[in-house]
N, C-alpha and C positions, 0 to 999 in steps of 0.2 A: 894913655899910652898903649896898652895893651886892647883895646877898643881901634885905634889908628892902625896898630900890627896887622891887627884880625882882619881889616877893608882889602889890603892887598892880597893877600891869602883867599880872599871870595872872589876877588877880582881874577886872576891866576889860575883857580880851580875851575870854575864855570861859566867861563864868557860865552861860548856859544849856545849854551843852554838857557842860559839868562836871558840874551837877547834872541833867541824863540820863543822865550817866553811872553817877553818885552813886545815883539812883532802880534802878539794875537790877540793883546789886549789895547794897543794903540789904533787912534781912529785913522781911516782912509788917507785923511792928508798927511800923517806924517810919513810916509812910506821912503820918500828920499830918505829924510834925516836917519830911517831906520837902516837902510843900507849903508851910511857911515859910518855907524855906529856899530856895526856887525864885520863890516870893513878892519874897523879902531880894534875889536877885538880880535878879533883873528890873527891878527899881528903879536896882538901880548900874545897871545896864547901857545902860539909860535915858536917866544923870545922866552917863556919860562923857565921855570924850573920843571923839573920831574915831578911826576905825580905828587899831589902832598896829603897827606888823610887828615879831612878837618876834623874828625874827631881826639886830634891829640890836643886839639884849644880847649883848654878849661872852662873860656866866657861861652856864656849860651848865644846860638847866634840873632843877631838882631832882627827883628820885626820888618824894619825895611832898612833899604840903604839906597844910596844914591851912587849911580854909574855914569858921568858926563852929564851931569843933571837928569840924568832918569829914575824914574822909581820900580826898583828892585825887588819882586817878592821873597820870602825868606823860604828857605830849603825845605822846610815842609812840608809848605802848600804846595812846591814844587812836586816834591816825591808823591803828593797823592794824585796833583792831577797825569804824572804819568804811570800810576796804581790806575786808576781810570782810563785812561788810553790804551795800557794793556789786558782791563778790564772789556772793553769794547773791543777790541782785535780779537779775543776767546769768543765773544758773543758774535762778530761775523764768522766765523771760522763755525763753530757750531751750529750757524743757523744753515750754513752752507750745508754742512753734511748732512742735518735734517732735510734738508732738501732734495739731493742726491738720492736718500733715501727714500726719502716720501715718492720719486719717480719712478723709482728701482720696481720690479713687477713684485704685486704683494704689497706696496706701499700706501699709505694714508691717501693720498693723491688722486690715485685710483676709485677708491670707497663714492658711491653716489649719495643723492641726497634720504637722509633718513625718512624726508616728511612722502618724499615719492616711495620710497620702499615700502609704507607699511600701505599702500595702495593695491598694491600689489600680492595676488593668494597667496596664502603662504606655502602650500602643497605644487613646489615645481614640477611641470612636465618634464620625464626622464626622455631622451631620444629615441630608446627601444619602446616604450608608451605613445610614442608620437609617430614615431613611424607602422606601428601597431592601429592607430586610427587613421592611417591614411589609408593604408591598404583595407580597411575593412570600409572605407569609401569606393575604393575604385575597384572592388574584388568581383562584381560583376563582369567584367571587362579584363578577367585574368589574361586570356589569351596576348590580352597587348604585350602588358609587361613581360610575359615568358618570351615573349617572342622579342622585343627588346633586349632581352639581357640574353637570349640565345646569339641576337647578330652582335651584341657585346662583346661577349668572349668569343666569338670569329676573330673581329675586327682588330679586338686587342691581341691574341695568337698571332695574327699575322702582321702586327705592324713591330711586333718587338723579335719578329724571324728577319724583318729585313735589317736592319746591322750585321746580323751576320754573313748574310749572302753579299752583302754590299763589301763587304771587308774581302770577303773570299775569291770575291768576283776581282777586286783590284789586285789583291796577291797572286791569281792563279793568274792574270795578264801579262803582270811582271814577269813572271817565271817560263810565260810561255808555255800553258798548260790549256792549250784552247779545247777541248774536250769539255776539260772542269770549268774552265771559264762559260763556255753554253750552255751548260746548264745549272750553273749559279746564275747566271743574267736569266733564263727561262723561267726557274724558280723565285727571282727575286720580280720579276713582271708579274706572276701569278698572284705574289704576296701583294702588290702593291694594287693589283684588280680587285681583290677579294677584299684586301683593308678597304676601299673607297668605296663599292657597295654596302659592304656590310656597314659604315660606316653614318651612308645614308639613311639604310631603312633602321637602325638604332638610332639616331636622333630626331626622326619620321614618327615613328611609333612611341619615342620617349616624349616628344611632345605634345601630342594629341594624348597620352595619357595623363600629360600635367595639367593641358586644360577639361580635360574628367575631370581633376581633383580639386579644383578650384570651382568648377560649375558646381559638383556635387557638397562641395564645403559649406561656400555660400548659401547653397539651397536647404542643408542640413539647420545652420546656424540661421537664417531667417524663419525656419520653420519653427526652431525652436524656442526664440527668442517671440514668434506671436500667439503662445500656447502658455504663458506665465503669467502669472498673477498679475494684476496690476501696482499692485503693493511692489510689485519688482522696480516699474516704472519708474516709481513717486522714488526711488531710491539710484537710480540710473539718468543717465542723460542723452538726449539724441545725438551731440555729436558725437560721445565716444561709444556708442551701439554704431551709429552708422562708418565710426571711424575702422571697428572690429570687421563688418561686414565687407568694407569698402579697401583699407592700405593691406591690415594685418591679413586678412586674406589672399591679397597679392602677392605679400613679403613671400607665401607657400608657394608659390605658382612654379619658382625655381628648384625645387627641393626636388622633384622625379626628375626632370627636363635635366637639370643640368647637375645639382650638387651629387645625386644617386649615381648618376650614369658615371660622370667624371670619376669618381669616388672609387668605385667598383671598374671601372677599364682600368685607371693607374695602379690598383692593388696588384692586379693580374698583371699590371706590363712591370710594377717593381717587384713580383715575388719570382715572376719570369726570368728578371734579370739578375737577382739575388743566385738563383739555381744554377746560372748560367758563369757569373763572377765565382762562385763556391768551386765546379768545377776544373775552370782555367786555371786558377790559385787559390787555393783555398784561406792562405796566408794573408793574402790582398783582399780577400772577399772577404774575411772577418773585421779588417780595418774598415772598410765600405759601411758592414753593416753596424759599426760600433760609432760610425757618424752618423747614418740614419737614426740609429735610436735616440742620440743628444735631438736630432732633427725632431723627432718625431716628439721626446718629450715638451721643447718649445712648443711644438704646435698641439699639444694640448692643453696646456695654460692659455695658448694663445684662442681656442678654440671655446674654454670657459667666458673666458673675458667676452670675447664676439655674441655668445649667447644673454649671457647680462646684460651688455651693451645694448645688444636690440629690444629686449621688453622693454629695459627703458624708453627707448627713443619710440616704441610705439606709446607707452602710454604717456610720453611729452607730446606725441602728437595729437594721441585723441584729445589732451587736452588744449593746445592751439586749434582743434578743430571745433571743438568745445565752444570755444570762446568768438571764433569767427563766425561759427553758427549763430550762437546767440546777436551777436551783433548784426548779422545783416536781416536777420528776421526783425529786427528791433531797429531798423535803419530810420524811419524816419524819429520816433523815441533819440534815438541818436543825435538827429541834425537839429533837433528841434532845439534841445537841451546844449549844441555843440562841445561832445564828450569827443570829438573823435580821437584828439592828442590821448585820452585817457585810455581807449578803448584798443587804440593802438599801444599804449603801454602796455597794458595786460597782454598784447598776445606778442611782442616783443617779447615779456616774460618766458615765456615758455620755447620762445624761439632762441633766447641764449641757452636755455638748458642744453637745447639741441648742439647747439655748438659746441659747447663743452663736452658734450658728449664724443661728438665729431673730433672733439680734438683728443678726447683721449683717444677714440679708436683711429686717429692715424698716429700715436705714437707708440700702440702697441703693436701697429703693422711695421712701424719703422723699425722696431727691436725683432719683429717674424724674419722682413728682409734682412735686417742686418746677421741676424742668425745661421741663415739660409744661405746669405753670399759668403760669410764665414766659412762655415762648415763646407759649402761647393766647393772652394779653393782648397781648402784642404785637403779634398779631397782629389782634385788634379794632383796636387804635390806630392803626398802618399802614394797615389799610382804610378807615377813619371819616378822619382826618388827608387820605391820598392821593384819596381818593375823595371825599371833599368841597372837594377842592382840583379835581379834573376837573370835578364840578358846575357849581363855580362859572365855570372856564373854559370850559363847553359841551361838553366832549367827550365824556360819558355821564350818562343822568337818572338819574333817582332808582329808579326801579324797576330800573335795570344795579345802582347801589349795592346795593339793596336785596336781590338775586338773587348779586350778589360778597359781600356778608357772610357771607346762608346757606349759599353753598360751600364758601367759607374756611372756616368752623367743622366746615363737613362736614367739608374734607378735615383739619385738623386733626383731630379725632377720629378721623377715622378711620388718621391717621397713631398717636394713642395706641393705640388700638385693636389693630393690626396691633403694634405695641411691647411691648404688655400682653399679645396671647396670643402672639407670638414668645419672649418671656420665660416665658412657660407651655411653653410646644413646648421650649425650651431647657430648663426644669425637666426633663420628658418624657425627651428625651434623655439627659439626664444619668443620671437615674433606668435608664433602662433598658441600659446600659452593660455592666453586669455581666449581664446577662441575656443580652442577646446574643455577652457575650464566652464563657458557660455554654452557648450552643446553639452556637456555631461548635467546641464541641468536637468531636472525633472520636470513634465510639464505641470501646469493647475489640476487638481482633480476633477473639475468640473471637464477637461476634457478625454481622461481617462475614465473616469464612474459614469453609467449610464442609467439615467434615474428613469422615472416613471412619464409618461404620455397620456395625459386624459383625455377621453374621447368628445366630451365636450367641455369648452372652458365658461364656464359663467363670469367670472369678475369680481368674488367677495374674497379680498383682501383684511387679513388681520395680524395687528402686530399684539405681541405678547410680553411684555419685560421686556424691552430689546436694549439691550446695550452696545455700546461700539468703544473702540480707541480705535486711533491708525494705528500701524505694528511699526511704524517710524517713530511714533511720539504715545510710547504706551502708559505714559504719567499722567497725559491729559484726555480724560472723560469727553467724550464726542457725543453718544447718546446715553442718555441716564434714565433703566426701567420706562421705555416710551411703550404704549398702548395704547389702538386705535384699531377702528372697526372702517373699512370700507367698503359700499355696498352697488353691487351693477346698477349702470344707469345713473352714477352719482355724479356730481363734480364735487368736488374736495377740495380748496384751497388752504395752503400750509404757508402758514405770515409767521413774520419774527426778524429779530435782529438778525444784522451779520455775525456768522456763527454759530448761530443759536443750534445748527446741527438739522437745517431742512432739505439741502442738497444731501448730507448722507443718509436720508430716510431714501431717496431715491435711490443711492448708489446701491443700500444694502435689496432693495426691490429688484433691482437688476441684477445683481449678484456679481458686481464688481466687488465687492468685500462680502466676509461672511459676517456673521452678527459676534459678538465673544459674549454676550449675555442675553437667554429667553429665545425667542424662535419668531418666524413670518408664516403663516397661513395662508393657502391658497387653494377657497374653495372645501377646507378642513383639511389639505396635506400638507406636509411640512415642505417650506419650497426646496431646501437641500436636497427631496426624495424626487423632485422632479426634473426632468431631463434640460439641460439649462438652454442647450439650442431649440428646442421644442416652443417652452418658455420667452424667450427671447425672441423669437420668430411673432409670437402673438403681443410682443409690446410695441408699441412708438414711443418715440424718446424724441424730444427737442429741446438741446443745453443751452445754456445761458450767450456761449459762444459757439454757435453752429460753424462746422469746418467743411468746407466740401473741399471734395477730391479734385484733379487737374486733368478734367473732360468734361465731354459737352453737358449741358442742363439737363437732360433727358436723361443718360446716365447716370445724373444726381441723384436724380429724382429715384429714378428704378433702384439704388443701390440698397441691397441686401434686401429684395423681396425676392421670396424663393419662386412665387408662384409666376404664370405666363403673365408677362403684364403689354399691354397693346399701347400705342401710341396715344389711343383714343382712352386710356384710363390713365394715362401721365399726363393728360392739359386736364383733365377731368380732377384729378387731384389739386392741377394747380389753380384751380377753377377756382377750389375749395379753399386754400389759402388767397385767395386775391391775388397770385403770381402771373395768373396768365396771360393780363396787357403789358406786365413791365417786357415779360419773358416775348414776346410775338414782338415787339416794339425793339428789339436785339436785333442789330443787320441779319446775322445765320439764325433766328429764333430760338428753337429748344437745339439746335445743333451749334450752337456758342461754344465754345469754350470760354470753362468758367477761367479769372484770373482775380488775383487780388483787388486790382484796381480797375473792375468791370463794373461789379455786383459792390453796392451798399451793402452796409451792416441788415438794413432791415432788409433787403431783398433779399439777402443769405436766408438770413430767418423768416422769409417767407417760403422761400426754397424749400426748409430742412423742415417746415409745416408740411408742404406736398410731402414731400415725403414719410411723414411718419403717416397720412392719411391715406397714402395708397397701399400701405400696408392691409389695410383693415383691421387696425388692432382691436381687440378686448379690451386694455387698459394703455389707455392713453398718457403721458406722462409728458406738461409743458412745463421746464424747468427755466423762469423767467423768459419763455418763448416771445414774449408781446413786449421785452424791453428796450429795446432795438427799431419798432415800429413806430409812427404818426398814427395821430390821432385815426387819423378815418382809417387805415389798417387796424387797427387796436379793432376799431368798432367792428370793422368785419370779421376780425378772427372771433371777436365777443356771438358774432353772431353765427361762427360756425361751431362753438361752444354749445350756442341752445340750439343748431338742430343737432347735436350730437345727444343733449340729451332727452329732446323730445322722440329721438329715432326708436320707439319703442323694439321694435326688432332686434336693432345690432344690441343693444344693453351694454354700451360699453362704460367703462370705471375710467374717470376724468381726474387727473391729478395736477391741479395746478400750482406750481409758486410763484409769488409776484407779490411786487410792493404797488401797485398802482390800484388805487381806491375802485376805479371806476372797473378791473377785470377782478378784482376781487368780488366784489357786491352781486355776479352774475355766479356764485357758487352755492349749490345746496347748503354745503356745511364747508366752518372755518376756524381751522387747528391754529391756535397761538402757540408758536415755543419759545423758551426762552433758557439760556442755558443747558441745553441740551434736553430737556424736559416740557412738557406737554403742560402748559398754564391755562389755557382756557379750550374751549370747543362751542361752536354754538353756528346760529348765523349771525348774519350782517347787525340784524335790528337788534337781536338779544346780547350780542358779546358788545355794541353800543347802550344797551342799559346798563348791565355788570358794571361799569365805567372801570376796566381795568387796564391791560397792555394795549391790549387791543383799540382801545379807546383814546388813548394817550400815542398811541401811535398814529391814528385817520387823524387826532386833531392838529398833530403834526403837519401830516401830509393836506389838512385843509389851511393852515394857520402858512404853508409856506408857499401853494400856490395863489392864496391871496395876496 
């Protein structure tokens, strides 16, 4: 009975709740039957009683019940899932205002990526530091800039006198003061000559001085960047050197031309206009200036941000440039493998950062203007408001109004103004960052220390204990305690595995790295005492991957011989390397230009043979020179090997590496390494009895061309 009582009383109290709740758990098709039924309730619910509080029922209420044949969930489940509904309403509601926040200036939103930031020095360029190195770039050439910023303040003087003569000139008309009137029109014609000139020869002279600063930037920063270590290199990459050389140096190009100049004319036309507003009303000039300064502090936020902003986006650029580099120098690696989907992923990458970037710096422009047309209007309304309130009390006429408007707006613009290219000049800065952090390097001291010159070079080469690491990877041992005698007149060949550490016995002979353990001799003086252009003038060198330059063969050929060289000693060299039928058999012969897809691997390196031969070295250095080559090449270079060391005259020191049995076996003596370390020494026939590395290595090299 009291179970039957209790049905009506659920029925009465929450029909419309019921069947919403009813609707969200029935499937699709019943949707009619759910609208009758929602219909059916709404009618009891109508026809009730007043509210009834079911807590005065003693029975606990049921599990489920049935409404027209439906099933009912019980009031608990109810009350939590709308605990959870209002659960979920706080949670958008919160997420919302995090949000709001997070866009607000200062907010999370703004923050860029941490993995980019720690790329980036951590010792920022201040703008008095920056603008500090540009002038001591283009301080030769003072006269420009004095003379720029003399027709400056001309131009700016006379273009913030014409508002007034313009206002005066219409007032004294009106009034019929033709006197005053000719000579405010006479004065205001003068102002408007002298502003256009003067006008010209400041953006004349401010621009021929921006591209001094950029010719001289670039030229500072390349000079600087080809006087560093190599160890810099291995640590750096070409396209964001070339990116620093090439965007980030433009990004300056605007900074005297337009951001200085602009920057410094608006100062002078708002402090002009300020002086001018204080004057007229002093009252109304203090309002003026008390929206400039709201003005002014947005646009130093706004002017933070811009500089952030842009070292990012250069170094998101060097690295899209990064990444394109690599890729089209590896083009056909590319086609071959078909990565391109892949390779356009990667630089997609760094092209959203971009955007994102982009996207935040046009919504902190949106909040500049939004700022800016705020506070402008406001600043109409304060002057019309205050100024027609003096009017009307007598204390200034209409032509003061008239003359406090056009000021106010002057100096307001010209408070945007100085706002908009400050925020460029901070762009500038930011941008040039890494540029200048690139030209504050120091160069190698090999090209600051000026060592010793001997008057004559013999060729006797000695290492002593020599150890190496790279200063990238200084955990792992490259050369370990090596010692070796090399003697004029020698060939030398240096065998061993990959890695074993035989191309850094050259590096450190050239003195692309220094040694970190024991010393190099030469001759009995320490190579570091000797003058390394001097030294390097008397070596040839031919890498494993010979690179020529993008000009003609002949050029190639001649590159980096100091001495007079005749045409008749450049086929003469190539004579020497077997180049000179490929070379003559070129439609333009030695006047080719070289191209990737001209010249063979082995031509290059019969090329980069001329050339280390018309050098005339002392110590010859062929680092896998003959790997690249056909047989009957190989043979001939073998044979300009032995008259290099039958040439009793020149006494030159022969340094070869190579894996091929047949240009080894043509060497006096043969350095086994292994591990960084010196395992055997001998010849051909003797380090073949020892039966050790060396042995085990030729029977290789005969067991796989069998």
């Amino acid at each position: 009975m009291a179970l039957t009582m209790a049905l009506p009383l659920c029925n009465n109290a929450q029909p419309r709740l019921f069947s919403s709740l009813h609707r969200r758990q029935t499937p699709f098709g019943a949707h009619k039957k759910q609208l009758h039924f929602a219909t059916i309730n709404e009618l009891r619910f109508s026809s009730s009683r007043p509210k009834f509080n079911l807590r005065r029922i003693l029975l606990p209420p049921p599990k489920s019940s049935s409404i027209n044949g439906y099933s009912v969930q019980s009031s608990p489940e109810f009350l939590k899932d709308s605990g959870e509904a209002e659960v979920d309403r706080f949670e958008r509601v919160k997420r919302w205002i995090d949000f709001v926040r997070s866009i607000l200036p200062g907010g999370k939103w703004w923050n860029s990526d941490d993995e980019v930031e720690t790329r980036i020095l951590a010792e920022p360029v201040t703008v008095s530091r920056a603008l500090l190195r540009m002038w001591e770039l283009v301080a030769e050439e003072r006269w420009i800039i004095f003379a720029s910023f003399s027709a400056l303040i001309v131009a700016a003087l006379s273009e913030i006198s014409i508002p007034h003569f313009l206002t005066a000139s219409i007032f004294a008309a009106q009034s019929r003061e033709i006197a005053v009137f000719h000579r405010n029109v006479r004065l205001l014609i003068l102002f408007c000559i002298t502003s256009g000139i003067c006008s010209g020869i400041r953006g004349c002279f401010f621009g021929f001085a921006n591209a001094l600063l950029v010719k001289r930037m670039r030229e500072t920063l390349y000079s600087t960047l080809l006087r560093q270590d190599i160890s810099f290199f291995d640590s750096e990459t070409v396209g964001d050197l070339t990116s620093r050389l090439g965007a980030d140096c433009q990004q300056v190009s605007r900074v005297i031309g337009s951001d200085l100049n602009l920057i410094f004319r608006n100062v002078l036309q708002g402090t002009g206009s300020l002086i001018y507003l204080i004057i007229l009303s002093w009252q109304l000039g203090l309002c003026t200036l008390l929206i400039c300064s709201a003005l002014a502090a947005v646009m130093l936020l706004y002017g933070r941000y811009q500089k952030k902003a842009a070292r990012l986006i250069q170094e998101f650029t060097a690295s899209a440039n990064e990444v394109s580099q690599e890729t089209f120098s590896l083009m056909r690696t590319v086609r071959v493998y078909g990565t391109e989907d892949e390779e356009l992923g990667r630089y997609n990458q760094w092209l959203g950062k971009l955007v994102d970037i982009g996207l935040k710096k046009s919504v902190a422009y949106g909040f500049w203007n939004l700022s800016f047309n705020f506070l402008y209007h406001s600043t109409q309304v304060i002057a019309v408001l205050l100024g027609g309130m003096s009017i009307l009390a007598g204390h200034i006429t209409a032509e003061q109004l008239t003359k406090f408007i056009l000021y106010s707006e002057w100096l307001i613009y010209s408070t945007w103004w100085v706002g908009d290219n400050l925020s460029s000049l901070m762009e500038s800065i930011g941008a040039s960052e890494k540029v200048f952090q690139l030209m504050d390097l120091l160069p190698s001291d090999q090209f600051t220390s000026k060592g010793i010159k001997l008057e004559g070079l013999i060729g006797c080469i000695e290492f002593i204990n020599v150890s190496f690491y790279y200063p990238s990877r200084p955990s792992v041992p490259v050369l370990q305690n090596v010692s070796i005698s090399l003697h004029p007149n020698e060939v030398v060949a240096i065998v061993g595995l990959s890695g074993s550490g035989k191309s850094t016995v050259v590096s450190l002979l050239l003195r692309l790295y220094e040694p970190t353990g024991g010393q190099i001799l030469i001759d009995g003086f320490s190579l570091k005492e000797l003058d390394v252009m001097w030294w390097r003038e008397r070596v040839g060198f031919v890498g494993q991957e010979p690179k020529l330059f993008r000009m003609d063969i002949s050029s190639n050929i001649k590159y980096g011989c100091t001495r007079n060289v005749r045409q008749e000693d450049v086929e003469w060299a190539a004579k020497q390397a077997y180049a000179h039928d490929f070379i003559s058999a070129l439609p333009n012969g030695y006047k080719t230009l070289v191209d990737d897809d001209l010249l063979s691997g082995g031509q290059k390196q019969r090329i980069a043979i001329a050339r280390a031969i018309l050098r005339d070295p002392t110590v010859l250095i062929l680092d896998e020179a003959t790997s690249a080559l056909d047989a009957e090449s190989e043979h001939n270079v073998k044979g300009v090997l032995r008259a290099v060391r039958s040439d009793v005259a020149t006494k030159r020191t022969v340094i070869v590496i190579a894996h091929r049995l047949s240009t080894i076996q043509a060497a006096d003596r043969i350095v086994v390494m292994d591990g960084g370390k010196i395992v055997e020494i001998g010849s051909h026939r003797e380090l073949l009895h020892k039966d050790g590395l060396y042995a085990r290595l030729t029977k290789r090299q005969v067991d796989a061309v069998a």
